[in-house]
C-alpha positions in Angstrom: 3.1 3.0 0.1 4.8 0.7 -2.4 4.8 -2.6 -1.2 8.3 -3.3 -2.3 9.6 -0.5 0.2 8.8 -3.0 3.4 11.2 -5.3 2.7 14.7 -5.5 1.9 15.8 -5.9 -1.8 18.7 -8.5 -0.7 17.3 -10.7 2.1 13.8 -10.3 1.0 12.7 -9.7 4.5 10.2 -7.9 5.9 11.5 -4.5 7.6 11.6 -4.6 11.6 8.2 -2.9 13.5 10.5 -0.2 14.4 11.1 0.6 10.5 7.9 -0.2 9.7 5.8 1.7 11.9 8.2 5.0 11.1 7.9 4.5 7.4 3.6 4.6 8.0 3.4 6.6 10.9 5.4 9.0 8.2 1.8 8.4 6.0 -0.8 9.3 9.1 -2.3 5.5 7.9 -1.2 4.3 11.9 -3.7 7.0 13.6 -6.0 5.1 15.5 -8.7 7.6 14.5 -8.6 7.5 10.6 -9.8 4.5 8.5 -7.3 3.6 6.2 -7.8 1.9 2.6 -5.3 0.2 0.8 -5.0 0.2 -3.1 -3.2 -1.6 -5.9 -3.7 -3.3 -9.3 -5.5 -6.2 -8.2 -5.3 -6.7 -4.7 -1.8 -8.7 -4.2 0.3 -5.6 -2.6 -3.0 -3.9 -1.4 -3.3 -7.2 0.8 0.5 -7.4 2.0 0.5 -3.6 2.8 -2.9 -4.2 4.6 -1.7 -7.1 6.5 1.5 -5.0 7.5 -0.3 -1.9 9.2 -2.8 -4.6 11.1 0.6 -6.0 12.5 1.2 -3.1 13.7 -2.0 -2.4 15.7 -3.8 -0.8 13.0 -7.2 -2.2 13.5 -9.2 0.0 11.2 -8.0 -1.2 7.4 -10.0 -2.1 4.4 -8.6 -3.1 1.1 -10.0 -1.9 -2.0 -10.0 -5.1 -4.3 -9.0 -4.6 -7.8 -9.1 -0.7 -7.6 -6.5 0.6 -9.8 -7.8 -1.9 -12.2 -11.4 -0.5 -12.1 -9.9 2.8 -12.4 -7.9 2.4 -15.3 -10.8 0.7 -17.0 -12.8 4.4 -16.5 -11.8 6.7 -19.8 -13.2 9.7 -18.1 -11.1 9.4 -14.8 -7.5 11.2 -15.2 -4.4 8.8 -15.3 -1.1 9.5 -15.8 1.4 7.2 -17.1 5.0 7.0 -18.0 6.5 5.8 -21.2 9.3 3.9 -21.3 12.4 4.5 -23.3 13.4 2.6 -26.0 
């Protein structure tokens, strides 16, 4: 889940719980019986996203610190990536 999807891009304010909880509810990551991990870069939107589902009564989150970062860093792991135009 992009952290830039829970919020709205004028007022810059969080989504309602309602909105929220269909938008991850959508993703499984608000079954009480699964442990959900949350992933980024470096931790920043991992955290927010983290934060979110344990406002919403998900009690069983973990965030995985620096992730991408470590994965990237990996030559044999696959990663696919985009160039931009010029």
């Amino acid at each position: 889940m992009f952290f830039g999807d829970l919020s709205s891009t004028e007022s810059k304010e969080l989504y309602d719980d309602e909105k929220l909880r269909k938008t991850f509810e959508e993703s499984g990551a608000l079954d009480p019986d699964k442990k959900v991990i949350t992933y980024c870069g470096s931790g920043i939107a991992a955290t927010w996203n983290a934060l979110i589902l344990n406002k919403l009564g998900q009690n069983n989150v973990a965030m995985y610190d620096g992730s991408m970062t470590e994965w990237a860093d990996d030559p044999k792991l696959p990663l696919d990536t985009v160039e931009k135009e010029k």
